[in-house]
C-alpha positions in Angstrom: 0.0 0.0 0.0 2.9 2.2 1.1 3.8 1.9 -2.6 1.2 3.2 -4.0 1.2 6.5 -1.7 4.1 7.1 -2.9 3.2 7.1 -6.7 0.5 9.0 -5.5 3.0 11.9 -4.2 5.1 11.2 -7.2 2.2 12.1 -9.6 1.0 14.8 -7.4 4.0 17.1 -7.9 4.6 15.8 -11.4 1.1 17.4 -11.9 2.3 20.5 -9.8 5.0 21.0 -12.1 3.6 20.3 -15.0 0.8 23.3 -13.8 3.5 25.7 -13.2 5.2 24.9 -16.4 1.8 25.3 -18.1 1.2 29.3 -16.5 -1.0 28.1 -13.9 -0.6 29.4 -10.6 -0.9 26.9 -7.4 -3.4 27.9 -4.7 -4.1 24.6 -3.0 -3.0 21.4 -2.6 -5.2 18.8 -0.8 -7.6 21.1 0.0 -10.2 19.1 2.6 -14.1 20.7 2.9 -16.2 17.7 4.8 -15.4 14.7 2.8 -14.0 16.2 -0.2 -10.5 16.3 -0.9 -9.2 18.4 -3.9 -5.7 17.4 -4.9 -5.3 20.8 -6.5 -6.7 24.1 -6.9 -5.0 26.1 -9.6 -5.8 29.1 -11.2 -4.7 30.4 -14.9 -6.2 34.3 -16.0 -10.0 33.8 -15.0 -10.1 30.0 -14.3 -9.8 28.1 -11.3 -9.4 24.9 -12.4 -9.9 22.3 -9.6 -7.5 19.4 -10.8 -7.9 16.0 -9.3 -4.6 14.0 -10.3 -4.8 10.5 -11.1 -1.7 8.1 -11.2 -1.4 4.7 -12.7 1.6 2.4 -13.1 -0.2 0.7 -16.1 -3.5 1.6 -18.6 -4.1 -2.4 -17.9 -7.4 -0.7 -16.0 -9.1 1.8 -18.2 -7.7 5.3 -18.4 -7.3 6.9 -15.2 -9.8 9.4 -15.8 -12.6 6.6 -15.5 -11.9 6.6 -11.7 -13.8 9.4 -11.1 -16.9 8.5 -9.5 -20.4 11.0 -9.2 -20.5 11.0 -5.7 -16.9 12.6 -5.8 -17.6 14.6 -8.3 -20.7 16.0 -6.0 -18.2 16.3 -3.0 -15.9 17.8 -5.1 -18.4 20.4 -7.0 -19.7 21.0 -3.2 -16.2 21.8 -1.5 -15.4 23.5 -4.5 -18.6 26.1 -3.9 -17.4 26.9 -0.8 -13.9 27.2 -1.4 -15.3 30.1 -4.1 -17.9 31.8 -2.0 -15.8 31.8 1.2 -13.0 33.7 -1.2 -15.0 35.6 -2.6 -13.7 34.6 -6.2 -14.4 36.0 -9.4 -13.8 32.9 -11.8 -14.8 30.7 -14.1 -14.4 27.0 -12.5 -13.2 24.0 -14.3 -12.9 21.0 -13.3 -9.7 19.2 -14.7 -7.9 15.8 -14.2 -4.2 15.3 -14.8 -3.8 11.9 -15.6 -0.5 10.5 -14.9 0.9 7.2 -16.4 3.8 5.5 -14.8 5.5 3.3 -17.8 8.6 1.6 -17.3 10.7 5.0 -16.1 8.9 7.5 -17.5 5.8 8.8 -16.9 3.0 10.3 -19.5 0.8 13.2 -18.4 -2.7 14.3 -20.0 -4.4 17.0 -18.6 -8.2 16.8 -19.6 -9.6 19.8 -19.1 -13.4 19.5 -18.4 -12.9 16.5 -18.1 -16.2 16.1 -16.2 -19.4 18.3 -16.0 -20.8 19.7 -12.6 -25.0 19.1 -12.7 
């Protein structure tokens, strides 16, 4: 299990830097509201994108973006609300997903942007 934490971390600031290298500013990172945890909030010009980063060491199980599940996505869109209101943010939110690929010793990164829709 320990293993996969630290693949975990590893993608995180992979995703971090690939943000910053991108012109995206970091605001957050594991940002909890009640059961929600955003891996990072980011914000480029007028968009917070709220990025959830999702690693894999193999595509054997579907694309990483596929592990998003609706009731996270409700959490998410929820903590996400209040993070705005409490800020008092003018922006445009977007909800992103960095998806991070581990392949022998080097790893491929996709950022979807809307890469799912808020109801």
């Amino acid at each position: 299990m320990a293993q996969h934490n630290e693949l975990g971390k590893k993608g995180e600031q992979l995703a971090v830097d690939f943000l910053l290298k991108n012109g995206y500013d970091i605001i957050e990172r594991n940002y909890r509201f009640d059961k929600a945890e955003v891996d990072i909030i980011a914000q480029k010009k007028e968009v917070l994108a709220i990025v959830e980063v999702k690693t894999r060491s193999t595509t054997d199980f579907g694309n990483p973006q596929d592990f998003v599940k609706p009731k996270q996505i409700q959490r998410l869109v929820k903590a996400v609300d209040e993070y705005v209101t409490v800020n008092d943010l003018d922006v445009e939110v977007r909800f992103d997903i960095v998806a991070i690929v581990k392949e022998k010793n080097k790893y491929n990164i996709e950022h979807l942007e809307n890469a799912f829709y808020h109801f």
